[in-house]
C-alpha positions as CSV (number, residue, x, y, z in Angstrom):
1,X,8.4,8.0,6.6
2,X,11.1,7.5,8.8
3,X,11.2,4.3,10.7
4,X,13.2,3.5,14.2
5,X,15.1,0.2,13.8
6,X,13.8,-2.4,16.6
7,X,15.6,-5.3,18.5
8,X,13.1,-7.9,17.4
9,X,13.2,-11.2,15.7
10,X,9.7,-10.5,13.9
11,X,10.5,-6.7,13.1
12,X,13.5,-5.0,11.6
13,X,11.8,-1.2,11.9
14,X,8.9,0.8,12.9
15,X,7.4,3.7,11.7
16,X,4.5,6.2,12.6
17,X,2.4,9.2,10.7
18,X,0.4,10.6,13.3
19,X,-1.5,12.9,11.1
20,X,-2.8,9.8,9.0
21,X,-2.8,7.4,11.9
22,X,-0.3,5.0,9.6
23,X,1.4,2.6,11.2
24,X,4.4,1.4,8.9
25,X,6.3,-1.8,10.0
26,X,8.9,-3.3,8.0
27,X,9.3,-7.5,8.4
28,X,12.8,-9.1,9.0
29,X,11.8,-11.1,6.1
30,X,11.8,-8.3,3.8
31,X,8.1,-6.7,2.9
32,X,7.3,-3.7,4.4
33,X,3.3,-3.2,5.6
34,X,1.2,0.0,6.1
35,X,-1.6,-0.2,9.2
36,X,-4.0,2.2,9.0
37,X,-6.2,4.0,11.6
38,X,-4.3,2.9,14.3
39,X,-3.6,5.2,17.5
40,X,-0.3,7.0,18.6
41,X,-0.6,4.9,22.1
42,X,-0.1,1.6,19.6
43,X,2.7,2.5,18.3
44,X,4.6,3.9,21.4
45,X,3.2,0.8,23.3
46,X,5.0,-1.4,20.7
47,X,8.1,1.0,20.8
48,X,8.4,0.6,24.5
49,X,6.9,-3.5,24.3
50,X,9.3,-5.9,25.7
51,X,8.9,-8.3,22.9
52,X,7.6,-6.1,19.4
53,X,6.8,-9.6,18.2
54,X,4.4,-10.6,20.9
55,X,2.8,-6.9,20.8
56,X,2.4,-7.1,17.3
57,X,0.6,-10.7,17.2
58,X,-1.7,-9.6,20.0
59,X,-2.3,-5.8,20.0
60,X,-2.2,-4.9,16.0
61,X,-2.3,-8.4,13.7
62,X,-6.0,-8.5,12.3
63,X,-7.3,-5.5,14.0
64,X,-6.3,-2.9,11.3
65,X,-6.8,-2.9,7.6
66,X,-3.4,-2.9,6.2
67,X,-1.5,-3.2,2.5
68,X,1.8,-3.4,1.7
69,X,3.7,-0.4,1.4
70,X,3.9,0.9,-2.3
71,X,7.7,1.8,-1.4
72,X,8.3,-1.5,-0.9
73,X,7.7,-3.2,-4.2
């Protein structure tokens, strides 16, 4: 999956599959998760979000079951 590199103290990149609804965020501490179920509108609402931390924390932490990526290990 290709991810779009964000300005963000929380998130280094951000990635989207809308035909499985996966939500792919990778952390600037490293691990990279997988969100799943979660809307197109989330992810271009965190795109466009004037903090991607603050959206994250409030709009998508705890809401959707998520793993971390198997590319990532």
């Amino acid at each position: 999956m290709d991810r779009t590199a964000v300005d963000s103290s929380v998130l280094r990149s951000v990635g989207y599959d809308p035909a499985a609804r996966l939500l792919e965020l990778e952390f600037t501490g490293g691990p990279v998760y997988e969100y799943a179920g979660v809307p197109a509108r989330v992810h271009r609402e965190l795109l466009a979000a004037e903090s991607h931390g603050r959206y994250f924390v409030r709009r998508i932490r705890g809401r959707y079951a998520y793993r971390r990526s198997a590319t990532d290990r």
